[in-house]
N, C-alpha and C positions, 0 to 999 in steps of 0.2 A: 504494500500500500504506500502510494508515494500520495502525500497530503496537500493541500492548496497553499500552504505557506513556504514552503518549497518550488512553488510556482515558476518562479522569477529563475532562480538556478537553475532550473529543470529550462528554461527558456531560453535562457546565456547558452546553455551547453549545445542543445542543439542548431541554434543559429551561427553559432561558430565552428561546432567540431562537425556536425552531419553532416551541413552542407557546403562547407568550404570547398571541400573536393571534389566537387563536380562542375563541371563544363559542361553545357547545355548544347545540342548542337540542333541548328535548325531545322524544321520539321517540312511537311512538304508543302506547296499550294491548295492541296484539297482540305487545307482546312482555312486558309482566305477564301476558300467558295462553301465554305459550312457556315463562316461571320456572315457571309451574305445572305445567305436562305435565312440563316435565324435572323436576321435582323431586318427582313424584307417579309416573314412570315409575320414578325410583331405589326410590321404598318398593315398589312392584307387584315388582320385581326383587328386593327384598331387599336392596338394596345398603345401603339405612339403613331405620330404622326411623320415623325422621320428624325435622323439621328446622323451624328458624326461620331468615327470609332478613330482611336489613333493607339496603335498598340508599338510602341519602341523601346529602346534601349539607352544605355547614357550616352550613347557616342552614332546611334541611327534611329530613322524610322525604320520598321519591320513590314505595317500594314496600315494605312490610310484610308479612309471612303468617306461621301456626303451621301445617305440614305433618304428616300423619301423628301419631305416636303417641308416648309421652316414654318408654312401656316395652313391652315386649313380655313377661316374666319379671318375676315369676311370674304379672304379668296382666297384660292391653292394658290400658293408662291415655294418655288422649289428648294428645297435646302443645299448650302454650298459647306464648303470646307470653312470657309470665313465668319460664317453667323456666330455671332452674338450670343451666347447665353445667359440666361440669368441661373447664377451660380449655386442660387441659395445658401445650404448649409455648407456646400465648399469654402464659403467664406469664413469660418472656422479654422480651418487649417490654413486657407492662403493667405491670409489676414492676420489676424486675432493671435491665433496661435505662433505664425512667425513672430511678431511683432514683441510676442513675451518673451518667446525665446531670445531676442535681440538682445534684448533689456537684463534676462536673467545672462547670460553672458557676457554684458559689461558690467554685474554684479550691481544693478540696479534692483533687480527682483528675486526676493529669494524665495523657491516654490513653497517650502513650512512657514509663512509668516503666514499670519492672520491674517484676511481681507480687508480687515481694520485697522491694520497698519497702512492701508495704500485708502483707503476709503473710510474715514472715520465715522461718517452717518451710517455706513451700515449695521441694519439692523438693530440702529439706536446707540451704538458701541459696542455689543456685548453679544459676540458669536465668533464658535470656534472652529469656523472653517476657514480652511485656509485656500491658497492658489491652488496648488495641487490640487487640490476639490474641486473645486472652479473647474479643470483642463480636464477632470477624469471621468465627471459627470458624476461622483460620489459627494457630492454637499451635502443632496439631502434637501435641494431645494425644488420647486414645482415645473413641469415643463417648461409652463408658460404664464407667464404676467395675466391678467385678466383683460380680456378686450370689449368687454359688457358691464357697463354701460360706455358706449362710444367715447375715446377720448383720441387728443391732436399734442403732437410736442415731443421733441424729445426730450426737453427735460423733466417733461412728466413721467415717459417710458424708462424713463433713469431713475426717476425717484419711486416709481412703482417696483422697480427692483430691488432698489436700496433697503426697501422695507416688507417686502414678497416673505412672509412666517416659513419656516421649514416647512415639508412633510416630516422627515425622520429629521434622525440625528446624523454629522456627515459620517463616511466613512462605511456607512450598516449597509445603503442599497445603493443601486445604480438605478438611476434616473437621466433619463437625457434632457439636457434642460436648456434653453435658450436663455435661462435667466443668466448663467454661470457665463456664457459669452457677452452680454451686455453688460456683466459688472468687467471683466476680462477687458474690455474693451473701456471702461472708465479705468483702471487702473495704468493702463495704456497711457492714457492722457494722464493721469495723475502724475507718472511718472516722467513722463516726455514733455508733455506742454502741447499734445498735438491732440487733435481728434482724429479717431482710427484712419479714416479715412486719406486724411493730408500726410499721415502717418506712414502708410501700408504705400501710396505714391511715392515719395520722397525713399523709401529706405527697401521695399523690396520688388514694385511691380515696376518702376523709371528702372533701377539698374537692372534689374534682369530683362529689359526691352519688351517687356509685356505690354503692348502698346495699346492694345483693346482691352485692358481687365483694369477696373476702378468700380468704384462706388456712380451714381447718378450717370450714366452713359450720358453724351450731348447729342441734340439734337441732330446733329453733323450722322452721327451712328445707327440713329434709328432705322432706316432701311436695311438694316444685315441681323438688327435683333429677332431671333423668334420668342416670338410672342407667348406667354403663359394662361392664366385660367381666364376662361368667357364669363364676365358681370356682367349681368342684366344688357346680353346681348352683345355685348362690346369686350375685344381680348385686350388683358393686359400688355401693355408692349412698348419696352422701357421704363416703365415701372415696376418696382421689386413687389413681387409676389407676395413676401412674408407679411401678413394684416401687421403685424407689430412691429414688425421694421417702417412698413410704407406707412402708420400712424407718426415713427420717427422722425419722418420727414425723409428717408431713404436710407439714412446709414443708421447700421448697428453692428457690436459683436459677431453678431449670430446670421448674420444674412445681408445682402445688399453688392455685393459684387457681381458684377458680371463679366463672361469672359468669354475664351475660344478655347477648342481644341490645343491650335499649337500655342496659344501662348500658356497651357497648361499643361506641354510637352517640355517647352523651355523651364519653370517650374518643377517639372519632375526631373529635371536634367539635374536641375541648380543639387536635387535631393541624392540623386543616386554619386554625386561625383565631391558629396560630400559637404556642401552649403559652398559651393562654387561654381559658375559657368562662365566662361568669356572673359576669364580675368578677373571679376567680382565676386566679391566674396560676399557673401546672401548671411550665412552662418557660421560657423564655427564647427569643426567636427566632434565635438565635444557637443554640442547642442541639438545636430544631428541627431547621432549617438541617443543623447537623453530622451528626447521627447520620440524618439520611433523603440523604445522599450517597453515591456510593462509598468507603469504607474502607479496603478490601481490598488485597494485592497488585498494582500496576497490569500486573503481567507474568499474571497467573492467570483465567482464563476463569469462576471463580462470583464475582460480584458481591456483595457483600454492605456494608450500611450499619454503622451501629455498632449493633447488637443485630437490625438488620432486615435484611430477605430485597430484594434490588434483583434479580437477574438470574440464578438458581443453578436447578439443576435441583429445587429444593421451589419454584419461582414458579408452580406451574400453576394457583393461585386467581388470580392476575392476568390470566387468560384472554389474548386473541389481539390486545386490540386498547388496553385500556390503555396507555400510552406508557409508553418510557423515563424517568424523573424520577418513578415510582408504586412503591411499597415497602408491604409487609405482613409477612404470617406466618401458618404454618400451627400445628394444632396435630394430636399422633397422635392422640388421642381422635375427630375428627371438626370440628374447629374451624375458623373460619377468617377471617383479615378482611384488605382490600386497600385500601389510600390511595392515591388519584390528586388532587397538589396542582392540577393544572393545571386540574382542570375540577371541582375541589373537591367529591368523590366520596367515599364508601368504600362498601365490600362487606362484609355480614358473613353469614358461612352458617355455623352453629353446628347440628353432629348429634353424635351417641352414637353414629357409627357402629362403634366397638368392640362394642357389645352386641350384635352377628349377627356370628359369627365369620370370618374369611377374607374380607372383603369389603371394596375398597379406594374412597375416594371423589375420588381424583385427577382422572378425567378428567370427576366431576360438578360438582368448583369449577372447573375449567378453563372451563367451559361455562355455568357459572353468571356469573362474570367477563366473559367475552366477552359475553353476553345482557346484562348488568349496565352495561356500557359503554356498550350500543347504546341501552337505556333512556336513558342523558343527551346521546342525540345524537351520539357519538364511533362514526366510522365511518370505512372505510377510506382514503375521500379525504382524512380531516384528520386520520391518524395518518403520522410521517414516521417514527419506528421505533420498534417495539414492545419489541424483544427482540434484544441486541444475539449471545444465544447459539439462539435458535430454529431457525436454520438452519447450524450446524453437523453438518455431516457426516462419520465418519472420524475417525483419527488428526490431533492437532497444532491450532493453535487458529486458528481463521477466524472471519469475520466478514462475511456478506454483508448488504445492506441495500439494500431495493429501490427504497423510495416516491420518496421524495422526498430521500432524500440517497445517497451512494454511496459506499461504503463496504467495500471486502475485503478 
């Protein structure tokens, strides 16, 4: 019996010693004509309306396509490689999350202080969560701010956080919570003098040449955005989706950027080659390192890194066969992107799928992922474990592990 506080070691060992030695070797074409069927079978179904995949590595593209259509309302307009998305929760990690980690690496922020060292009104002065909490989604605090009865401001949407009552105590559950990115994002400024936004331009999306990803896209743009959910007959478009970011006035923590494929190609480069591309240096490898480890409670069954997604029930763009030591993030808009260091990888599959109502695209990034992985050679014989929660069944936290290590 290997026990959950053990986790973390159990984690080190195999992202360094399992998979170090292996070399992935390319896989054939008939599985860029398998990305196309599944992803031409979702529009035929409705599931989305169309989509951009960009599957590469830290020094190429592998596989590129523009699927389907960028709107459907008030008319079909076709999807290109260049469109616009609205990021949603990606802005978490492209944002929010860099921008700590900036800060805790020039020893500005340290992850175990109290949130009320960097925000003294929260929650009156007297609470003991900390950042760490904030990034791991263990506070303890509510999904989401209340958005009834209607309110406007962001300084309201900041003060309704600052004072948002726990559910738990931090530490006990995992909750995924927007609130913990909109204080993440005050603390940001507390710290810097910026707001996330002048923030996240100035220090990681200018030097990395992300030239389409920010906050409030300009009007100049609007013809390349695809558009998100249909109000009362009219799609949003250029305007962020999240009710509680677009109450902010656009920017938040937790949502409000928008981007493209390749400028979230350039992004995953910055990541796999160690918080550098092009000469700029984005991060520290040390900071790297930190925030794409486990974080989390070592006693708690969802995995999570310092702003990213390692092993939790939102991992299903990491598909089936990616390895343990691979972290991402989804977004609700239709978003999605998956880093695998080992075989120096990412995924990114970016839809509008809110613009056709009721229609979820879980188990097409799931699928996309696993096809995605196969494309760089990674198959079942050279993955030893995927997914330390996959085969959980039932009450009470287990852990089976079949390949090649053993593990219950």
């Amino acid at each position: 019996m290997i026990r959950r506080h053990f986790l973390p070691v159990l984690f080190a060992f195999c992202a360094i010693i399992l998979f170090s030695q292996f070399a992935y070797p390319a896989a054939s074409n008939s599985i860029e004509a398998d990305l196309d069927s599944l992803i031409e079978d979702a529009i035929k179904s409705n599931t989305i309306p169309g989509a951009v995949l960009w599957v590469g590595q830290a020094d190429r593209t592998l596989y590129s396509k523009a699927y389907g259509n960028r709107s459907l309302v008030p008319a079909k307009t076709p999807m290109k490689m260049d469109t616009i998305f609205d990021a949603a929760s990606l802005t978490k990690v492209l944002a929010t999350t860099t921008a700590v980690m900036q800060l805790w690496e020039k020893g500005k922020i340290r992850l175990g202080d109290r949130v009320t060292e960097y925000l003294p009104k929260f929650q009156g002065g007297k609470s003991d969560i900390t950042v760490r909490d904030l990034l791991t989604h263990y506070s303890g605090l509510r999904p989401d701010v209340d958005l009834v009865p209607r309110w406007e401001g962001e300084q309201t949407g900041i003060n309704l956080a600052l004072n948002d009552k726990p559910a738990t105590t931090p530490g006990r559950r995992f909750v995924y919570s927007d609130i913990n990115f909109i204080l993440l994002a005050e603390i940001v400024r507390a710290v810097s003098g910026e707001r996330i936004d002048e923030y996240a331009k100035e220090n990681i999306f200018e030097p990395l040449g992300m030239n389409d990803t920010g906050y409030l896209p300009p009007a100049s743009k609007r013809r390349r955005i695809a558009p998100t959910e249909i109000i009362n007959g009219t799609p949003l478009l250029g305007v962020v989706h999240d009710p509680t970011t677009r109450y902010m006035g656009g920017v938040a923590g937790h949502a409000g950027v928008f981007t493209t494929a390749s400028d979230l190609a350039r992004f995953a480069r910055m990541i796999l080659n160690h918080g550098t591309l092009d000469g700029h240096r984005i991060l520290s490898e040390g900071a790297v390192s930190k925030m794409s480890v486990p974080a989390s409670p070592a006693s708690r069954p969802d995995l999570r890194g310092l702003g990213w997604d390692i092993d939790s029930r939102f991992s299903s763009n990491r598909g089936e066969l990616f390895p343990v030591g691979s972290f991402g993030h989804t977004g609700f808009t239709g978003t999605s992107l998956w880093i695998d260091p080992h075989s120096r990888t990412f995924v990114i599959l970016l839809t509008n799928s809110v613009h056709i109502p009721g229609k979820s695209v879980v188990s097409l990034r799931a699928k996309v992922g696993t096809l995605a992985a196969q494309l760089v050679g990674i198959t079942g014989e050279r993955v030893a474990i995927t997914s330390y929660g996959e085969t959980i069944f039932g009450p009470g936290n287990r852990q089976v592990v079949n390949r090649n290590a053993s593990v219950e």
